[in-house]
C-alpha positions in Angstrom: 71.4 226.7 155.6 74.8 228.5 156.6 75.0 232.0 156.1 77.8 233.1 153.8 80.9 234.5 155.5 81.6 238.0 156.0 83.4 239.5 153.0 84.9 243.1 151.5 85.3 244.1 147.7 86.6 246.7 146.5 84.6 248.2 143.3 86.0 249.9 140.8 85.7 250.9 136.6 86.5 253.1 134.0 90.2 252.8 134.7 91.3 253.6 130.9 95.1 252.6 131.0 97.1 253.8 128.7 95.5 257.0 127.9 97.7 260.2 127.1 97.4 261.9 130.8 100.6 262.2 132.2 100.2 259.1 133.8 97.3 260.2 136.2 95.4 256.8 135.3 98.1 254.8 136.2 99.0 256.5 139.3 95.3 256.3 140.6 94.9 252.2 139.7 98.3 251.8 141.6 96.7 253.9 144.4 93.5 251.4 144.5 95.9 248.5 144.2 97.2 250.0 147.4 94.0 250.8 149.0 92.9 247.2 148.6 95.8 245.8 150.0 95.9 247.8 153.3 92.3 247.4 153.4 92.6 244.0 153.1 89.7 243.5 151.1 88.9 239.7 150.0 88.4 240.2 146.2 88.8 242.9 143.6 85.8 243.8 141.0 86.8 245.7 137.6 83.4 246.0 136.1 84.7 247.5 132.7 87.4 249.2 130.4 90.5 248.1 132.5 92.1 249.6 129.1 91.6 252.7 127.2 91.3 251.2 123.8 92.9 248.3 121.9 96.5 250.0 121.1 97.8 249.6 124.3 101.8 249.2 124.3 103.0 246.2 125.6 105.0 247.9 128.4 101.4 248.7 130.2 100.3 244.9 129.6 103.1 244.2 131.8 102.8 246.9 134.0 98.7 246.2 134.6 100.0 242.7 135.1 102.6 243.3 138.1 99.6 245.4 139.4 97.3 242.9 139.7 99.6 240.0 140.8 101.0 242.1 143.6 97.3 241.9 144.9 97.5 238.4 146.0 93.8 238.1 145.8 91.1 237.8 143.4 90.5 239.7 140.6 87.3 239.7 139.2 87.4 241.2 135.3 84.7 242.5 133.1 85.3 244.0 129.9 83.8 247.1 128.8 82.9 249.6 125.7 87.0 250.4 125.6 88.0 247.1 125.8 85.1 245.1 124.6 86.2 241.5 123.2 85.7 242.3 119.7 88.1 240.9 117.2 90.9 243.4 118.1 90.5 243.7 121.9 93.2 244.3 123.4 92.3 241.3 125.9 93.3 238.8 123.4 96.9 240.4 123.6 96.2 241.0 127.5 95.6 237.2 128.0 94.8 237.9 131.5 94.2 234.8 132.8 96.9 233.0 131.6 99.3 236.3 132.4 97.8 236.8 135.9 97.9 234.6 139.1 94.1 235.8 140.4 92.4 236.9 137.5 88.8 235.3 137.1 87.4 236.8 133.4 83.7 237.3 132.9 84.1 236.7 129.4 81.3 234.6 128.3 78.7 237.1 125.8 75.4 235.6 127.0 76.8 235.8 130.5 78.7 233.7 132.9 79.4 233.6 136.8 82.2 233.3 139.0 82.6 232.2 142.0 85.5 233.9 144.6 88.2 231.8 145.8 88.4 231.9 149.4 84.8 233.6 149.8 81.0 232.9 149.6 81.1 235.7 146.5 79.6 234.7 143.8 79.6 237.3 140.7 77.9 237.5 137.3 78.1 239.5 134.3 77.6 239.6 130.5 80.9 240.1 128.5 80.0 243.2 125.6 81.4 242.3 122.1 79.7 245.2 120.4 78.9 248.3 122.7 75.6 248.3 120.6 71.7 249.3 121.5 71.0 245.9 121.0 73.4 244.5 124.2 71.6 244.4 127.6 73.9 244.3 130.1 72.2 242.7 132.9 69.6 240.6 130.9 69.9 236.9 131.9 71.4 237.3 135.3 70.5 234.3 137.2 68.2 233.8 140.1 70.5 233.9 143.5 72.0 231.6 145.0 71.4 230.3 148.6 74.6 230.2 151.0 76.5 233.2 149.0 77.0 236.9 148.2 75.4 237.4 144.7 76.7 239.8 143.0 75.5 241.5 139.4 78.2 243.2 137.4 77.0 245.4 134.6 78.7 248.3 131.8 76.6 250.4 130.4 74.7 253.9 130.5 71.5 253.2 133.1 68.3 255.7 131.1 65.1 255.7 131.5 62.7 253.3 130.6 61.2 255.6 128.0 64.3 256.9 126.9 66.0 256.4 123.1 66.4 253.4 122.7 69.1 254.1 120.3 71.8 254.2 123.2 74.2 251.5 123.6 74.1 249.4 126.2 71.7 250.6 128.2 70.4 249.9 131.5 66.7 250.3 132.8 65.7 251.5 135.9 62.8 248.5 135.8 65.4 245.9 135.4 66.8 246.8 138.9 63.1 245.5 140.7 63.6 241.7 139.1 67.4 241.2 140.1 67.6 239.1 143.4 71.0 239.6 144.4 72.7 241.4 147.3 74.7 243.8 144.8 74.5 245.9 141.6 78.2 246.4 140.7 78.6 248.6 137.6 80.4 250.6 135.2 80.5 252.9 132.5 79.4 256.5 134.4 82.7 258.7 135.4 80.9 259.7 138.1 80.3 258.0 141.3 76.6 257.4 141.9 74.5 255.1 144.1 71.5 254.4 142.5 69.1 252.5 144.4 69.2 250.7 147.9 67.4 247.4 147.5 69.6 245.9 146.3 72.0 248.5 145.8 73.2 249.5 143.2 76.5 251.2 142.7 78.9 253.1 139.5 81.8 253.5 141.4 82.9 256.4 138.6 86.1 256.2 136.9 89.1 255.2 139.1 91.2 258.7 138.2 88.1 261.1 138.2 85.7 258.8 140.8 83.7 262.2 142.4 83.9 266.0 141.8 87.6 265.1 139.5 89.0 263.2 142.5 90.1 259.7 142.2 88.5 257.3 144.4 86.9 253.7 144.8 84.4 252.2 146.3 84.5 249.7 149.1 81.4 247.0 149.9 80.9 245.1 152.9 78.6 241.8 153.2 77.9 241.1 157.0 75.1 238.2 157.5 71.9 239.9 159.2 72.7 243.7 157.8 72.5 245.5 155.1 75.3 245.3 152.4 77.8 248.8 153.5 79.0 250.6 150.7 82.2 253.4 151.5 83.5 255.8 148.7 87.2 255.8 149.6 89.4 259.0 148.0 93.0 257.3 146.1 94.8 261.1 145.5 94.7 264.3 144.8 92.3 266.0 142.1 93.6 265.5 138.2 95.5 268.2 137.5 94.0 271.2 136.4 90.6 270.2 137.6 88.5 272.8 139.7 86.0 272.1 142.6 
């Protein structure tokens, strides 16, 4: 069998549009947008809370919209504990794949994949309703699939396996060894961490306050016969008033 062609995402979460900062969050997701365009990475991954909760104003609909249109590349959407697709998400106003050119929506609750225009990606994920101690957000991920880059896309709060199990949406450390796939992409943690190398596993933190307050992404590289290369990549300035 072929190997899959190279490919580069770029990773990122936690983006929280339309919260009252001055416009820091805005400025930072422009800055990726920009990043990923001079990059010139194949696809985008979003793995949670695009939006900061369901209230957003219409002008930042249309704003996120341009954003991701003037991309000209995939988009790959998850929705997480801000934007969950309850009966008031803002998603149902968002519409994004109808609004958007590129826009693939993981929107399916008992999970769903994708696969990447234009790439051998293929990405799956579990869309949260309820950010509730009952929703595992990487159970059911499918076996992988020859030929491609598989890719696991996951919001929620990774604990340990004896931890309360009263947290909401939590992830195991166990689940990690039964995932056959080349990536863990996920979301949720403000803070950039990699987790685990085989496979690796990845919060990219929050695109406005990604590592130490500074806003930043993460950029992953699938090369046949190597190991999957994961960069943190710096978008601006600390927030203001932060302190190393």
């Amino acid at each position: 069998m072929a190997l899959p062609r190279p490919a580069t995402l770029l990773h990122t979460s936690d983006v929280h549009l339309d919260r009252d900062d001055g416009g820091h969050h805005q400025q930072a997701f422009a800055a990726a947008i920009d990043r990923a365009i001079a990059i010139d990475v194949d696809a985008v991954l979003i793995v949670g809370d695009l939006f900061d909760h369901a209230r957003v104003r219409d002008d930042i609909l249309e704003w996120t919209a341009d954003q991701l249109d003037r991309l000209e590349r995939p988009v790959v959407l998850l929705v997480g504990n801000h934007d969950a697709l309850h009966e008031q998400s803002v998603h149902h106003r968002f519409e994004a794949q109808s609004r958007c050119k590129q826009v693939l929506f993981l929107d399916d609750p008992e999970g769903s994949v994708v696969e990447v225009p234009g790439t051998d990606i293929m990405v799956w994920g579990r869309a949260m309703v309820e950010h509730e101690p009952a929703f595992r957000p990487l159970a059911g991920a499918p076996p992988r699939r020859p030929g491609t880059w598989n890719v696991i896309a996951g919001h929620g709060l990774v604990i340990g396996d004896d931890s309360d199990l009263h947290r909401s949406s939590p992830i195991f450390p166990s689940s990690f060894d039964t995932l056959d796939c080349d990536y863990v992409a996920l979301g949720h943690l403000h803070e950039h961490a990699v987790l685990r190398r085989e496979p690796l596993v990845c919060y990219p933190g929050a695109t406005a306050r990604s590592r130490q307050g500074q806003a930043g992404c993460v950029v992953v590289e699938f090369t046949p016969d190597a190991p999957v290369a994961l960069r943190w990549v710096a978008l601006l300035s600390a927030a203001p008033g932060h302190t190393h």
